[in-house]
N, C-alpha and C positions, 0 to 999 in steps of 0.2 A: 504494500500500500504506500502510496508516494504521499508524500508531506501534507499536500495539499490537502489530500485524502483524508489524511491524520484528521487536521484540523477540521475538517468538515466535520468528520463523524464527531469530534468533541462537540463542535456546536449543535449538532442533532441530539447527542446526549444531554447538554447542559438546557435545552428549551424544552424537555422533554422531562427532565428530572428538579428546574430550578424556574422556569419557565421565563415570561418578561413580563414586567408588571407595564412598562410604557416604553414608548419610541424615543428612541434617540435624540429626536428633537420635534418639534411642531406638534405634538398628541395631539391629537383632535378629541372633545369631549364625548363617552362613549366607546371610544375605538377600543377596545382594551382585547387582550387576548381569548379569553375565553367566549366573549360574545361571536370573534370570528369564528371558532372551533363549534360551536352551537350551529350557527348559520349554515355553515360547509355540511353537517349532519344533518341538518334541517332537508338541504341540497340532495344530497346522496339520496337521503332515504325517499324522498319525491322524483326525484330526475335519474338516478345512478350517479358511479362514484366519475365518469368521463363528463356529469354536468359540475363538476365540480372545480373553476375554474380561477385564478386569482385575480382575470375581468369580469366577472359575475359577481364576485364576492365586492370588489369594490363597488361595480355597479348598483348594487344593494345596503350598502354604507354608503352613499354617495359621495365617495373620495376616489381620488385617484389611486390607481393600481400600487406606483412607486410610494404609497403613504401602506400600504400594506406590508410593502418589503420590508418597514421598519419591525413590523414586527414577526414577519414569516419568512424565512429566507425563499421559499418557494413550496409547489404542490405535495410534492415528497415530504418535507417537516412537517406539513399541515395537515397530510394525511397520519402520520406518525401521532400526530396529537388529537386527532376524528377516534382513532383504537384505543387510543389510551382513556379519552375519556367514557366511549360506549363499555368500555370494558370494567371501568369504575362508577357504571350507576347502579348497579346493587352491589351488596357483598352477601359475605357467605354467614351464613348461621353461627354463633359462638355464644357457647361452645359448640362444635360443632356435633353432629350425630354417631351414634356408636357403629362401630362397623366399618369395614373398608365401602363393603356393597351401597349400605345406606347413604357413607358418605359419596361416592361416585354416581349416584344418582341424582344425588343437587348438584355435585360438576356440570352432569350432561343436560339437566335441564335448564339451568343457568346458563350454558352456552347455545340448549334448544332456542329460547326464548331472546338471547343477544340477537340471532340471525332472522327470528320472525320479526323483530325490531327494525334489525338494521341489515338487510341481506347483502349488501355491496361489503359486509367485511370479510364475506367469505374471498372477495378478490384480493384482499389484502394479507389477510391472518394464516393462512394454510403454506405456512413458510417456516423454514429453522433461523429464516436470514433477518427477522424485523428486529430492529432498536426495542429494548425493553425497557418502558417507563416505572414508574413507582406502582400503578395498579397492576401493570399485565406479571411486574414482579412479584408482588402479592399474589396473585391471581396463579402463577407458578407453582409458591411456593405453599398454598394453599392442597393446590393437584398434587404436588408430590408426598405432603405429610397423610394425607387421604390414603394413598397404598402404605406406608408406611408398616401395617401390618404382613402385607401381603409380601417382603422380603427386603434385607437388610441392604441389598445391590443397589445403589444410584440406578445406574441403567437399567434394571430391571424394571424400581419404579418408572421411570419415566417413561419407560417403551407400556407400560400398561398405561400410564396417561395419555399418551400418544395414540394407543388403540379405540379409546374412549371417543377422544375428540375426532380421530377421522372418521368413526361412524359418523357421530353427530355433522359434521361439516359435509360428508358425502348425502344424510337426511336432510340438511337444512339448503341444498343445491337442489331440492324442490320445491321447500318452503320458501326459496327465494321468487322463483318461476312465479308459484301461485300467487306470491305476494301483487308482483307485475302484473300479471293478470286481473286481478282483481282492481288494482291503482286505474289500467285501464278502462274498467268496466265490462271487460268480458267474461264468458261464463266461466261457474267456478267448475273445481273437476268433476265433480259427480253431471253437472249439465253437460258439461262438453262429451262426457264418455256416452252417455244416453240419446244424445242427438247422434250420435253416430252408431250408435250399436246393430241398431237394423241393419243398415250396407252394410260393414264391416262382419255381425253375426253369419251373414248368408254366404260371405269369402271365407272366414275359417273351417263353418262347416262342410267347404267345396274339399277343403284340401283334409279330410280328417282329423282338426285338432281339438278332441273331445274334452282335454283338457280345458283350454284356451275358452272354450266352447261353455262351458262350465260355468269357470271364471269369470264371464262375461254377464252369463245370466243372473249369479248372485254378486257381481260385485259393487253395484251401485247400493248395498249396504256394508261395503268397505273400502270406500274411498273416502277415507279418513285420518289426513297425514300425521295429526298423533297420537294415534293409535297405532298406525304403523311406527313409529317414532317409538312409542311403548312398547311393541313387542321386540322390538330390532335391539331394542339400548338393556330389555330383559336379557334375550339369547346372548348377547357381549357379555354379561356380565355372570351368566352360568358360565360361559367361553373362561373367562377368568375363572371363577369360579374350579371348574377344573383343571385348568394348570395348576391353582395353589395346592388341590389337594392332588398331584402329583404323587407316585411316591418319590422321585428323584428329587434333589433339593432346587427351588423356584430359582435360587442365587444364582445357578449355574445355569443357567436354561440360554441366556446369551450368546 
C-alpha cells in the first residue's frame, strides 16, 4: 500500500471512529454530519444505493457540492458511514440470552430485519474488505462471544458467524427484490405467482414435472419470505447444531 494509500485509509478510519463535528471553515447552519448520513439512507433506501450521489445530497441541502467535501471526502466514506450507522440502530439484548442457538437467533434476525430496512446494504456489507466503525465492531464482537460456547478456536467461531450471516444475506437478496417491488407498486409474490400459474401450470405438466406441478398448486399458501426465512435460519442452526455434537473435537474441524 503506497503512502498515499496509508493516509487515506487513516482518514477513513478516523471519520468513521472520531467522526467531524464541523467544516473547516464556512459551516453552514444545519450542515453537520450526521444529518448528511441520514439523508444519503433516506436516498438508498427510496432510490438505491447508485441514487446516492454527493450532487443530490447537496442538491437537497441547498449548498454546493464543494461545501460537502468539507465534510465527506467523497461517496466511499459516506457510504462507510450509511453501514455504520444502519448497523447501530438497535442493539443486542443485555444480558444477553442463554444459549449459543438462542443467542444466534437475534444475530440472524437482527440482521433479517437490517436488510428489510435497508436492502442496498447487502451491496455493501457481504465483504471481508469494509472499514470497521465502533458499531459494526460491537456488532463483531457481539457474533463472536454468541458461539463462544460452541468452541475455544477464533476461526472456528467466526466461520460459524460467517455461516449464519451468508444465509441471512443470501435470504435477504429477496427481501430486497420484494422490497422494490412493492416501492414500485407492483404485485406482491403471492399475486404475481397466481397471475401466472394457469400458463405456466399447463407447460410443466407438458413436460412431467409432478413435483413442480405440486408445488404450484399448494404454494400460494407459502409464499411467505419469513417463514421461509424461519425454517432456513432453523435447518442452519440444527446444521450447527451437529457439528458441535460431533464426536471429533469442533476446534479442529478447520
Amino acid at each position: 500500500m503506497s503512502p498515499n494509500d496509508l493516509e487515506r485509509e487513516r482518514r477513513r478510519y478516523a471519520l468513521l471512529w472520531e467522526g467531524q463535528q464541523r467544516g473547516k471553515r464556512g459551516r453552514k447552519p444545519g450542515l453537520v454530519l450526521q444529518e448528511l448520513i441520514q439523508s444519503a439512507i433516506m436516498i438508498a433506501d427510496n432510490h438505491g444505493l447508485d441514487a446516492v450521489t454527493m450532487n443530490r445530497l447537496a442538491q437537497q441541502f441547498g449548498s454546493g457540492v464543494m461545501t460537502l467535501y468539507r465534510y465527506i471526502p467523497g461517496k466511499e466514506e459516506l457510504v462507510d458511514l450509511m453501514v455504520e450507522a444502519v448497523i447501530g440502530e438497535t442493539g443486542y439484548p443485555d444480558p444477553p440470552p442463554e444459549g449459543w442457538r438462542a443467542r444466534l437467533e437475534v444475530v440472524a434476525r437482527r440482521e433479517w430485519q437490517m436488510y428489510g430496512r435497508h436492502p442496498w446494504v447487502l451491496q455493501v456489507i457481504s465483504t471481508m474488505r469494509l472499514p470497521m466503525g465502533p458499531n459494526m465492531t460491537r456488532d463483531v464482537e457481539w457474533k463472536l462471544r454468541a458461539v463462544d460456547d460452541l468452541s475455544p478456536d477464533p476461526e472456528i467461531r467466526l466461520g460459524l458467524v460467517m455461516l449464519v450471516s451468508a444465509f441471512v444475506q443470501g435470504a435477504g437478496l429477496l427481501l430486497g427484490v420484494e422490497k422494490t417491488a412493492a416501492d414500485r407498486g407492483e404485485a406482491d409474490l403471492r399475486e404475481w405467482w397466481e397471475a401466472r400459474e394457469p400458463e405456466f401450470g399447463k407447460r410443466i405438466e407438458a413436460v412431467g414435472s409432478t413435483s413442480l406441478t405440486r408445488l404450484m398448486s399448494e404454494m400460494r399458501n407459502a409464499l411467505d419470505l419469513n417463514a421461509w426465512f424461519e425454517f432456513g435460519l432453523q435447518r442452519t442452526l440444527d446444521g450447527i447444531e451437529a457439528f458441535a455434537s460431533r464426536t471429533d473435537s469442533p476446534s479442529t474441524a478447520l
